[in-house]
C-alpha angles and dihedrals in degrees: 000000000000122000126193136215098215133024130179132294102237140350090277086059100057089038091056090045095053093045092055091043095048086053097053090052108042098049093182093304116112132291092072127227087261100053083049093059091045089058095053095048086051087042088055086049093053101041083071088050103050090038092102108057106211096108096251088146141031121197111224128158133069093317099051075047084062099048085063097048133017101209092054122117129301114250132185099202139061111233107204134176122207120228088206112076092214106080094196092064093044089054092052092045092046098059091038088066097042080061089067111112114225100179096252106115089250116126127172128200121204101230112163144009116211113203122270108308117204110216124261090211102030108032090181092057116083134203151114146263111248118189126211135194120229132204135169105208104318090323110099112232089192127255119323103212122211131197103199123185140174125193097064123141122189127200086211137053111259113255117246092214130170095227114239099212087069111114110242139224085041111147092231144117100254128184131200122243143248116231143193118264109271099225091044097048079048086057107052101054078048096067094025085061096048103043135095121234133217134334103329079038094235125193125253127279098197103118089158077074104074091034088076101036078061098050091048089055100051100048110025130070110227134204107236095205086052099046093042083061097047092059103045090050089048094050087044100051091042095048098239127149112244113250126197087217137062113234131181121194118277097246100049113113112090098066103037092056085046101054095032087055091074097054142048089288091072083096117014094058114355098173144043087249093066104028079057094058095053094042084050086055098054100037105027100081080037098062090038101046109239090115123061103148144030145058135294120244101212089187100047091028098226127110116242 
């Protein structure tokens, strides 16, 4: 956690603050000034969230993605799990926190409940989008959207991390993160990926997907016995028969130049083609087997 001794005198104030902040960091390179804004407005959301530290919550999805690494992609909604199985009583205790006052001039409103939503990466997994109002001071700063689910079930302990997509130099109390097990974030687009969907058992169109598994790759270090866990438990909970290759569908390539583009990746890999290759390198002696233990070189892309 951070603290601060002094914050800003009104919501114009703080506004002002992030803009100028946003604009420092972004110097013409993605994210935008605008997606900068929008994470700390979502910052400011989680930071209630995470307040109380007893792991009621743990962030996922493309903006816990974020908090690990600045360049990922750009996402317009929060993905958060429930430590608590009963969904009706993590939704209660989830509005009741982002009505904490921190003394920065955020405030943010429950509006509506959508119905029980089933997890695109995690079918088994249950839950429910919850919309909040923002305002800085009396100004709106638009809906903040949450996925919340209940039911999940991770191999590894969550990660306690200070996200690296916050704006710094912000006078504001300010609290790390919880975040989604790695390895078993790494699962579960896995499976996602390799899955078929619905009654003419489609494949997946998620080529976000492989956006961040590439990402991943390329900037964090794994544990190959975790992650050799994550993926059998996944497969198994999802039914599907082990392979020894990663595989992606046929028609995937548009999307995902498009999306990775944006990020790191426009570089590093731009296509399918060559996300695939990195992706092949860390899980393929996973998946087969010739790897058990060790750790992941993002950088030279072999596992040590």
């Amino acid at each position: 956690m951070s603290d601060t001794t002094d914050g800003y005198r009104d919501g114009t104030a703080a506004g002002a603050a992030i803009r100028a902040a946003a604009q420092r960091s972004t110097q013409g390179r993605s994210p935008s000034i605008d997606a900068l804004i929008r994470q700390t407005t979502f910052d400011r959301f989680l930071c209630r969230v995470f307040a109380v530290d007893d792991g009621a919550f743990v962030l996922k999805g493309g903006t816990g993605m974020l908090a690990r690494m600045p360049r990922g992609r750009s996402t317009r909604d929060i993905d958060l799990a429930a430590t608590d199985q009963d969904l009706e009583t993590a939704v209660a205790e989830l509005i009741e926190r982002t009505s904490l006052d921190l003394g920065d001039h955020f405030r943010f409103v429950f509006t509506t409940r959508t119905t029980q939503i089933e997890g695109d990466n995690q079918p088994y997994t249950s839950g429910c989008r919850l919309a909040f109002d923002s305002y800085l001071g009396v100004t709106p700063r638009g809906t903040v959207n949450i996925d919340l689910a209940v039911g999940y079930d991770p191999t590894a302990p969550a990660e306690r991390v200070a996200p690296s997509s916050r704006l710094t130099r912000l006078r504001f109390v300010s609290h790390d993160y919880l975040l989604y097990p790695l390895a078993d974030q790494v699962s579960d687009k896995v499976c996602a990926t390799l899955q078929l969907y619905g009654e003419r058992q489609r494949p997946s169109s998620r080529e976000k997907d492989l956006v961040d598994l590439t990402l991943i790759a390329s900037s964090q270090p794994l544990d190959a016995a975790q992650l050799r866990v994550a993926l059998a438990t996944e497969f198994r909970r999802r039914g599907l028969e082990p392979i020894d290759a990663f595989t992606v569908p046929s028609h995937w390539g548009a999307a995902y130049r498009r999306l990775a583009g944006a990020t790191a990746l426009s570089t590093i890999a731009p296509t399918v083609v060559d996300a695939v290759a990195v992706m092949s390198r860390l899980l393929d002696p996973i998946l087969g087997g010739t790897v058990t233990s060790g750790t992941w070189s993002p950088a030279r892309r072999i596992w040590d």
